[in-house]
N, C-alpha and C positions, 0 to 999 in steps of 0.2 A: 739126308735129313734136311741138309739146305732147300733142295727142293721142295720136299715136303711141305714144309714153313711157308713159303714163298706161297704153293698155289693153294693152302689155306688161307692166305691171307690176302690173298688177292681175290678170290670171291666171296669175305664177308661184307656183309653191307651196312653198318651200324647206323641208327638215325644219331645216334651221337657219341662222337669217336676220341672223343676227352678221356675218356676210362683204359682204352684202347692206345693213346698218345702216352700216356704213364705205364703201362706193362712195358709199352716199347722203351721204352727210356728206362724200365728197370733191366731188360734182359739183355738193352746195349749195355751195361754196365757190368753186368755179369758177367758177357760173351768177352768183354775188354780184358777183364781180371783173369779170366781164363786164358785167353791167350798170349796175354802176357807171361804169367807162371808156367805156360806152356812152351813159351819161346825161350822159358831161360832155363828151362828143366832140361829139353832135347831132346820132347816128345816125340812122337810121330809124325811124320810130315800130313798124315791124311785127316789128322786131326786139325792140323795146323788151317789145313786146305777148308776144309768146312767151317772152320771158325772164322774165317776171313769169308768164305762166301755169306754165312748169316749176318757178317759185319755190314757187306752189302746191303743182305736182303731191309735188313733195320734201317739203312740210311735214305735206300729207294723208299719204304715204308713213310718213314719221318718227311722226307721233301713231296711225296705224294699228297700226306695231310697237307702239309703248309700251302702246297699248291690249290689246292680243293676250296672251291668257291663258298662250297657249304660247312667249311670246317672252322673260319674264323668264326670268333665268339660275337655271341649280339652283342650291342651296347645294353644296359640295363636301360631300366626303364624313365630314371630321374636323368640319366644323359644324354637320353634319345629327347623329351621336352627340353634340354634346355639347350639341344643342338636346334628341335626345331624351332627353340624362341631367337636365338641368335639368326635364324636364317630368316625366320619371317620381318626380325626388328621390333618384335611388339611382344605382350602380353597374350598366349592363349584367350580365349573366347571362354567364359564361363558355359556350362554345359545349359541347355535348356530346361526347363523345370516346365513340368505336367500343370495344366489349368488348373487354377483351385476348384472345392467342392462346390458346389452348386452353379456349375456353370454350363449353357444349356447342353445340351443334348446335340451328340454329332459330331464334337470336337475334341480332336486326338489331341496331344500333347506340340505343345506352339513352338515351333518351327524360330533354326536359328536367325537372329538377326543377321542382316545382310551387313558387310563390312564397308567401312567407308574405304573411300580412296584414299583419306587423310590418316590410316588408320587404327583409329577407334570405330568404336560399332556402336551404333544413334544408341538411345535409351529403350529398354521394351515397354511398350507401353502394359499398364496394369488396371486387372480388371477389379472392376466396382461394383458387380450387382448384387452380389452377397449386401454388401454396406449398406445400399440404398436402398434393397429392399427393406433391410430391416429397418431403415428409417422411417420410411412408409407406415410395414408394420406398426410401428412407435407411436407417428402420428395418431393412425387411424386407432389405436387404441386409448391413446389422450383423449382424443374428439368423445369418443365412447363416453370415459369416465365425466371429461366436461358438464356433459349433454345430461348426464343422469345426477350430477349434481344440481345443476340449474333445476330439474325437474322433480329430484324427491330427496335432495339431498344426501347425505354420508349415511353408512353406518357406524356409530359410535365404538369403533376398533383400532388398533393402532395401528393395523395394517393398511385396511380401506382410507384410513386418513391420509397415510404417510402418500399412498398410491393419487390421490385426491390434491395432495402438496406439489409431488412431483410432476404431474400432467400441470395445474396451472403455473408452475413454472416455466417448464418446458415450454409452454406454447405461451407463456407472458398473457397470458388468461386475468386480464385486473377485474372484471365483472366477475366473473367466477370463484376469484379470492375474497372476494368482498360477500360475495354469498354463502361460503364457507365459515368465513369469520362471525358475521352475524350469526349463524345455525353456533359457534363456538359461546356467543356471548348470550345463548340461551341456554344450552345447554351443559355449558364448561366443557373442560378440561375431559378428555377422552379417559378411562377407567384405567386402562394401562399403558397409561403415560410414561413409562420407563422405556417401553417397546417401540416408542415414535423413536423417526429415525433423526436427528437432531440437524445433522446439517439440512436436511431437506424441510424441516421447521422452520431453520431461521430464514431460507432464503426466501419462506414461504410469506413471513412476517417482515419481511424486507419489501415485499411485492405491494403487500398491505399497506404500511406505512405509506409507501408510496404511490398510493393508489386513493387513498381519504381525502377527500377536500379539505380548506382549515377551517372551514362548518363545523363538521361534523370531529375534526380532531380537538377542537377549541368541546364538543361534547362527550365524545367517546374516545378520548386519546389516555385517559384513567384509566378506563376499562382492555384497551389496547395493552397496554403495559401490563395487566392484569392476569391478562389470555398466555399474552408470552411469557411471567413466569409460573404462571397455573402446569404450563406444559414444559416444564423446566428449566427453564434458559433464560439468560439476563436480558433485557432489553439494549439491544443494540443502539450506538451511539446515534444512526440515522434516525432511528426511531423516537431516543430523545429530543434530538435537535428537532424533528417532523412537530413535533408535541410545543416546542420552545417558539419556534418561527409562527407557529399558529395565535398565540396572544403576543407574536412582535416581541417579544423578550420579555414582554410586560407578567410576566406572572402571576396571580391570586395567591394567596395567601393558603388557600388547598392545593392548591400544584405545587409550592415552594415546601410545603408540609412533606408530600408527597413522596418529593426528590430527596427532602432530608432522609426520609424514614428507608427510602431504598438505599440511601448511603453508610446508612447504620446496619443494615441488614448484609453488609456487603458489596452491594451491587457498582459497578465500577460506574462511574459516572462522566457522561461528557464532560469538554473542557467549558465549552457554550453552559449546561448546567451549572456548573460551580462557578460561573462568573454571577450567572443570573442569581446564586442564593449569597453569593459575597457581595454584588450592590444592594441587595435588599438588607443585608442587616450593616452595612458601614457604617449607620449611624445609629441603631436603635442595640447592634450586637456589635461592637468593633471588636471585641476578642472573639469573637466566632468566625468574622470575616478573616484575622490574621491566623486561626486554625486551619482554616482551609486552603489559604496563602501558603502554609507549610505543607501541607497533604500537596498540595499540585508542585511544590519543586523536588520535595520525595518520590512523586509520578514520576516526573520529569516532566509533566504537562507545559509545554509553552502558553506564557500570560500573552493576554492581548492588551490594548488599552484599556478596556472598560475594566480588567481585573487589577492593572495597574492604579487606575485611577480608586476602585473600590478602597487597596489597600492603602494608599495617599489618606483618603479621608477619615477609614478608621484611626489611622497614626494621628493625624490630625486632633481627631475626638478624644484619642488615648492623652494628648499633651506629648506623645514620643515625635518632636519636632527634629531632632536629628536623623533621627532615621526614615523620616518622610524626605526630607534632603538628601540622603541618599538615594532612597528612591526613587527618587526623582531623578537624578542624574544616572541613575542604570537604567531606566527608561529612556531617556537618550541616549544611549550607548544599545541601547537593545533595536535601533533606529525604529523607535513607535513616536510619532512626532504629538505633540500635546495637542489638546482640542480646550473648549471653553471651560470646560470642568478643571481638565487639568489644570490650567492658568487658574483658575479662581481657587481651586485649595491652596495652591501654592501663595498667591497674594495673603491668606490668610496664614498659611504657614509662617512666612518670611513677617506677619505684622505682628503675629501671636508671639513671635521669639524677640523681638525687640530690634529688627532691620527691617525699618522701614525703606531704607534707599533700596532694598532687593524688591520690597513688594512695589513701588513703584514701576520700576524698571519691567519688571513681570508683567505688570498694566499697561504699562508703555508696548512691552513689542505686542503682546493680545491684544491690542487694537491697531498696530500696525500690519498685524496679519489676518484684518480684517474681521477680528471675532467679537461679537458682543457683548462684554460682558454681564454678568447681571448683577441685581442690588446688592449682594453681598458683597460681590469684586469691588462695584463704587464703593462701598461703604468702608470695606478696607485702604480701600487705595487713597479718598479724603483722607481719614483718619494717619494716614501715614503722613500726609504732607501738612498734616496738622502736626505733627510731632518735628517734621523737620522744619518747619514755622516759611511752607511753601502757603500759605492763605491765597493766593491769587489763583494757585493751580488747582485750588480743592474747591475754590467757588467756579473756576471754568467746569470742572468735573460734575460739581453740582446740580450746576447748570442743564450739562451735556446728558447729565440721568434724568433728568426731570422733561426735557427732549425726545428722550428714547421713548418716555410713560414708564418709566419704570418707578414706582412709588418709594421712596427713599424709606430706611429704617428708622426709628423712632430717636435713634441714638444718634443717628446721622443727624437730623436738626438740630441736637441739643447741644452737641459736642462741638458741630461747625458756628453754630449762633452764641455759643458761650468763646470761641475765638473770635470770633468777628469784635464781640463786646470788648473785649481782651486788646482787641488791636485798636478801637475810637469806632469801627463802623457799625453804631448803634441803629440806625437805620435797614440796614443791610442784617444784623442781628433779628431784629422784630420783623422784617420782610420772612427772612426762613420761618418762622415761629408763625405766620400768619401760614402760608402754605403746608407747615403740619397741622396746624386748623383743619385746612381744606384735605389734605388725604385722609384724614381720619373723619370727617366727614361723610366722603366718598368712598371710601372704603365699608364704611356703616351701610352705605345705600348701595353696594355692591355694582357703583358704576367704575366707566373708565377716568382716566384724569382729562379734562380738558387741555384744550391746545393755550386755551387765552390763560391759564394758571402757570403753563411752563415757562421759569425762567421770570417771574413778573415782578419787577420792583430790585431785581437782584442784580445789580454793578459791580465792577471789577474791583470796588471799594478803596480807588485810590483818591476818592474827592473828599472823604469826610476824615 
């Protein structure tokens, strides 16, 4: 039987002897238990004899496999990379990847990068023609649309249009948008105007804006604003300012209409607009100017000087003299430095509330910093050193306004010629009173004042 075993077993050829290693190992264990219960029973010896020879036959079996070059197990397959990443010191090479589509004709799939010496492996380089064709394509189809614009115009669709926006975009086309827009300001607004594509509008109306001379915006910049919300959309901020910059900030009285009416409607309004409709009404609307003072820090709109100074003079006109003084000092704090406007509200702020030594001092540094003031500023600034009984500083003042040509107020004569009287300098008194003679004279004949008038007969008045 041992025999037997033996030369079956020695001419099977298994390609894998794993299945084969586990019988063996069950039938040692068998043969064990048997001859054991065998040795202690006082079996037969001839049994004994063959259970010891197949004890062999198993054990030659077993060290046969272990020996067998082909019997050790693979390593799997996650321990086989990560012996061969330990071995190489680097990272596997990613696999190569197949040309993309549309790449010419003839070329198999791109070959591994070569490895550096340092090892990393360079960059692959990647292909473009896909991209660039289609860019091409792109172009040469903009050019297309261009061309047939310039030559017969849009069809009134919201597709043809949208296609029409997007090409002079694209190619920064400003003759082109401009010949669009005009065909817009004949015709209006496309039928189905829901169907335009909106960002490709405004960028188109962006293009425009910036594309008008301030000819032509100071003419059709109405109409502009008009086109852009015919086709649903707010006018944008550049577009305002484009429209503002064109009459210099100076506004008409239909533009400032205008602007009101689109901010009633909604439409959000630059910060440049709402300073231009808050200087225009400071003095003729000051509670409309301080409404909109509140709308832009509800914005959060940051004021600039001119909207600072708007809300100064409506406060001003309102008689709210505290709160112009406050203003005034968060305008410094907001580091917006004052200019001639600012100084001269303020000189009248500071003379209307009954400190005169602040409106002084306010005159004093605005011509220390070089600024001119004008006849109102004079007019305040005497008047103050007529209260603090400075007569010497308000005739040098006087003087110094009638110097500049700046024609003195009406009240300015009367008020400094009635202290002068006040003080013995009768002379000096009838000298002012002759020169408001002479501006309202000249002022009737809508000349300038003479040089030989400035200052004439007028002394420091400490002789009389």
């Amino acid at each position: 039987m041992a025999q037997w075993l033996s030369q079956k077993i020695s001419f099977m050829e298994c390609a894998d002897r794993r299945p084969l290693m586990m019988m063996l190992f069950i039938a040692f264990c068998v043969l064990a238990g048997v001859f054991v219960s065998a040795s202690g029973s006082g079996g037969e010896g001839k049994l004994q004899i063959d259970i010891l020879l197949m004890v062999v036959v198993l054990a030659y079996l077993i060290g046969h496999y272990n020996a067998s070059p082909g019997a050790a197990r693979p390593p799997s397959a996650d321990k086989k990379k990560i012996s061969e990443k330990i071995a190489r010191g680097r990272r596997p090479l990613p696999r190569a990847r197949p040309w993309a589509e549309g790449a010419p004709p003839g070329r198999g799939p791109a070959p591994r990068s070569p490895r550096r010496r340092a090892g990393r492996a360079p960059p692959r380089r990647r292909t473009c023609w896909p991209h660039a064709k289609g860019q091409e394509d792109q172009r040469a189809s903009d050019m297309r649309i261009l061309d047939r614009v310039q030559r017969e115009g849009v069809v009134p669709r919201a597709s043809h249009v949208t296609a029409a926006m997007r090409a002079c975009v694209r190619c920064n086309s400003a003759g082109t948008a401009v010949r669009l827009f005009d065909q817009m300001l004949e015709g209006g607004a496309v039928p189905d105007v829901h169907l335009l594509c909106k960002s490709s509008a405004s960028k188109f109306f962006k293009l425009v804006a910036e594309s008008l001379d301030d000819k032509r915006m100071r003419e059709e910049g109405l109409r502009l604003l008009d086109v852009i919300r015919a086709h649903g959309l707010s006018p944008s901020t550049l577009a305002q300012n484009r429209l503002i910059v064109a009459f210099r900030s100076k506004l008409p009285e239909h533009v400032l209409a205008y602007f009101v009416q689109m901010k009633e409607s909604g439409v959000m309004l630059s910060s440049t607009a709402y300073r231009c409709i808050m200087a225009a009404n400071e003095r003729t609307g000051p509670e409309f100017t301080l409404k909109l003072y509140n709308e832009m820090l509800e914005l959060g709109i940051k004021l600039d000087r001119v909207a600072y100074n708007a809300v100064l003079c409506a406060l001003s006109q309102l008689g709210m003299l505290d709160q112009a003084q406050q203003m005034f000092l968060e305008m410094s704090s907001a580091g917006l430095a004052p200019n001639g406007k600012t100084f001269g509200i303020m000189i009248k702020v500071y003379y209307s509330s009954n400190r005169p030594k602040e409106a002084v001092a306010v005159f004093n540094a605005m011509q220390e910093q070089r600024m001119e003031p004008d006849r109102f500023a004079y007019h305040h600034a005497i008047n103050s050193c007529i209260k603090l009984q400075r007569l010497e500083y308000a005739l040098e003042l006087y003087k110094g306004m009638l110097q500049a040509k700046l024609p003195p107020c009406d009240n300015t004569h009367i008020y400094l010629s009635a202290a002068c009287k006040k003080q013995g300098w009768t002379s000096t008194a009838d000298q002012i009173m002759k020169d408001l003679e002479q501006v309202k004279e000249l002022h009737a004949a809508r000349g300038p004042l003479p040089k030989a008038a400035a200052g004439a007969g007028i002394e420091r008045g400490g002789g009389e």
